[in-house]
N, C-alpha and C positions, 0 to 999 in steps of 0.2 A: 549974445554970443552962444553959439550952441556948441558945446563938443561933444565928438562920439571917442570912444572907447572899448580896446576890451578888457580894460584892468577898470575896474570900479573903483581902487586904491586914488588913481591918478585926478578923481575929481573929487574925494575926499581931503586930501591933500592938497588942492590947490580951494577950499572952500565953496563949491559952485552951490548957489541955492539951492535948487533941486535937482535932485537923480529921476532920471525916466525909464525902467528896466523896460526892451524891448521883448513882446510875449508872443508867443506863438500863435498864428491864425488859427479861428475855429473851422470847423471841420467846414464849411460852408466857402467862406471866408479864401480856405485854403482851395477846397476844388472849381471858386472862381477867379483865382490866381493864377493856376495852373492851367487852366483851361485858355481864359487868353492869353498866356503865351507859348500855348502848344499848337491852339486849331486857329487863333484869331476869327473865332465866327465863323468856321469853314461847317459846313454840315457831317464832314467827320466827327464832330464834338458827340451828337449824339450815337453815331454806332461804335464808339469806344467808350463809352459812359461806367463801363464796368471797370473796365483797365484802369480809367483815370483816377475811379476812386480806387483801387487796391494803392496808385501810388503817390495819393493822398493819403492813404490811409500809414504808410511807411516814410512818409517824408515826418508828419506829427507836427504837420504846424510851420515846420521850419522854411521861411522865404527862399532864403539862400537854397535847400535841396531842391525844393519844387521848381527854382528856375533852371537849375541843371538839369536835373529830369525831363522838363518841357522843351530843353535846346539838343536832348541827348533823343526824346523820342520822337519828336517834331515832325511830320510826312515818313515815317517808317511803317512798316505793315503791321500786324497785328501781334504775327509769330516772334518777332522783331520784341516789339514792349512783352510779350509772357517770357521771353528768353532773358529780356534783362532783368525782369524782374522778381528771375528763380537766381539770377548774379545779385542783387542786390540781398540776398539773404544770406549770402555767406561773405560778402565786402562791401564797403562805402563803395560810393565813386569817387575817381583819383579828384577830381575836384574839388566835391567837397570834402575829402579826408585831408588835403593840401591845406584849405582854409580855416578847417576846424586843428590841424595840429600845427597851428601856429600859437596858438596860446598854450598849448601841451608845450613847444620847445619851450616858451618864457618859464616855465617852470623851471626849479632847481633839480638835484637828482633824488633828495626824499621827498619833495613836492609830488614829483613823477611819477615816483614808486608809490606812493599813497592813493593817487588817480589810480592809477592800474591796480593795488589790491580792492578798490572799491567797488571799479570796473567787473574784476573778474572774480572775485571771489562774495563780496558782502552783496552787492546786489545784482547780481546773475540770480540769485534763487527767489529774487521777488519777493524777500521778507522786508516787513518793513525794517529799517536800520535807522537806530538811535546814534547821535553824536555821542552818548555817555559809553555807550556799547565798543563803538570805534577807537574812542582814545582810552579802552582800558587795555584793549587788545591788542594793538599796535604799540604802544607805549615802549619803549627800551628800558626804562630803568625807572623810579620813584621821582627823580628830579627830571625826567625828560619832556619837553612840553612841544617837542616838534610838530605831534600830530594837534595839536589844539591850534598853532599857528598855519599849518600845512589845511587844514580843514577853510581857515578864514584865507586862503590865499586862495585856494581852488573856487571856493564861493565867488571871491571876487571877480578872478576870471571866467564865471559864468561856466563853468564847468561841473559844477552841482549847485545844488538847490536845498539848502535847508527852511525847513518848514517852522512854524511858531511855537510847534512843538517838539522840536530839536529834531525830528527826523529827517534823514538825507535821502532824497533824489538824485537821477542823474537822465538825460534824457534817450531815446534808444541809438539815436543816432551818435554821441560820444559814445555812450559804450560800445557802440560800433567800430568805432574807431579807434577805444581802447584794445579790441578785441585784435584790432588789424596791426598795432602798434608792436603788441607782442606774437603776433607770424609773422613778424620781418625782422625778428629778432634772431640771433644767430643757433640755428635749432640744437648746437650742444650745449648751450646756455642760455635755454628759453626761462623765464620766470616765473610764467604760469603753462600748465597742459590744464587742458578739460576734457578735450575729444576720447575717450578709451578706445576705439573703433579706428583712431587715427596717429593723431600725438602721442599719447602716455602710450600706446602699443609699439608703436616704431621705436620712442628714447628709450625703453626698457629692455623692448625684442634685441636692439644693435646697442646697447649698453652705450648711450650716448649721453645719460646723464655723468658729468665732470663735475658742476655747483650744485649745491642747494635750489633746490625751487619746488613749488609750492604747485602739486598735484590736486586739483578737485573736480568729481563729477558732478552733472546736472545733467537735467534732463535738459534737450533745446530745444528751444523755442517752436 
């Protein structure tokens, strides 16, 4: 019997012999995935060969983008795939941002809110990030242990990646989607700004901040 899952909880809990984490295609791997199911062997395959890898190179492995991508660019022109894919840098596609925040809803609300300060604050700046770093700084109180529990839930749901040496990942396309998660959030009580050119300039300029929320630059991507 084989089951699939997105909670890794669910087949520790019922004892299944082995776990099989599914892992991203290599970069190979990935642009001949994409490639039959974009050209199917059409001899466009090679005068787009540049394009394909740019979005191979932003899908990262992941099956599920690469098949949207190949159904989304499929016989379109050229101008067509560089237009989408200056849109792919500033949003997911509804697709896969649909598919990937389905395990974001199963989340609780500090579950959620932990995704997103990881998202947007801890690793936007591409330092690497310790779990001992994380639950000292989120912490609420001496006895609080939510984020120790909050860290092994999002693990489970494949939503970061801790390494053997305690440090956390996340991969670009969730934080993509964490990124997107908070601009559809109600902009007089967004939770995070980064853009100064956009966001923090506008809440400030029209005094639109009402809550607490959590202002930080970076340089993008």
């Amino acid at each position: 019997i084989i089951v699939t899952t997105r909670d890794e909880q669910v087949l520790k809990a019922n004892k299944v012999d082995e776990i099989y984490r599914l892992r991203e295609f290599n970069h190979d791997k990935a642009l001949e995935f994409f490639n039959l199911n974009t050209f199917n062997q059409s001899d466009d395959q090679r005068e787009y060969s540049t394009l394909s890898e740019k979005v191979v190179d932003y899908a990262r492995g992941i099956p599920l983008v690469l098949k949207v991508l190949a159904h989304l660019l499929r016989g379109r022109k050229k101008e067509i795939w560089e237009s989408e894919l200056d849109k792919l840098r500033r949003m997911p596609p509804t697709t896969v941002y649909d598919a990937m925040k389905l395990s974001y809803d199963d989340l609780d609300r500090k579950e959620q809110q932990l995704f997103l300060d990881l998202a947007c604050f801890f690793l936007r700046s591409h330092i690497i990030v310790n779990v001992s770093n994380v639950k000292s700084l989120l912490k609420d109180g001496e006895s609080d242990n939510s984020v120790v529990v909050g860290l092994e839930r999002l693990k489970d749901k494949a939503l970061i990646t801790i390494s053997e040496d305690n440090c956390i990942s996340m991969h670009d396309c969730l934080q993509e989607m964490a990124w997107e998660i908070v601009r559809r959030e109600d902009p007089e009580s967004r939770s995070w700004l980064w853009d100064p050119n956009d966001d923090i300039y506008e809440a400030l300029e029209n005094d639109k901040v009402k809550y607490q929320l959590h202002i930080t630059i970076f340089e993008s991507r």
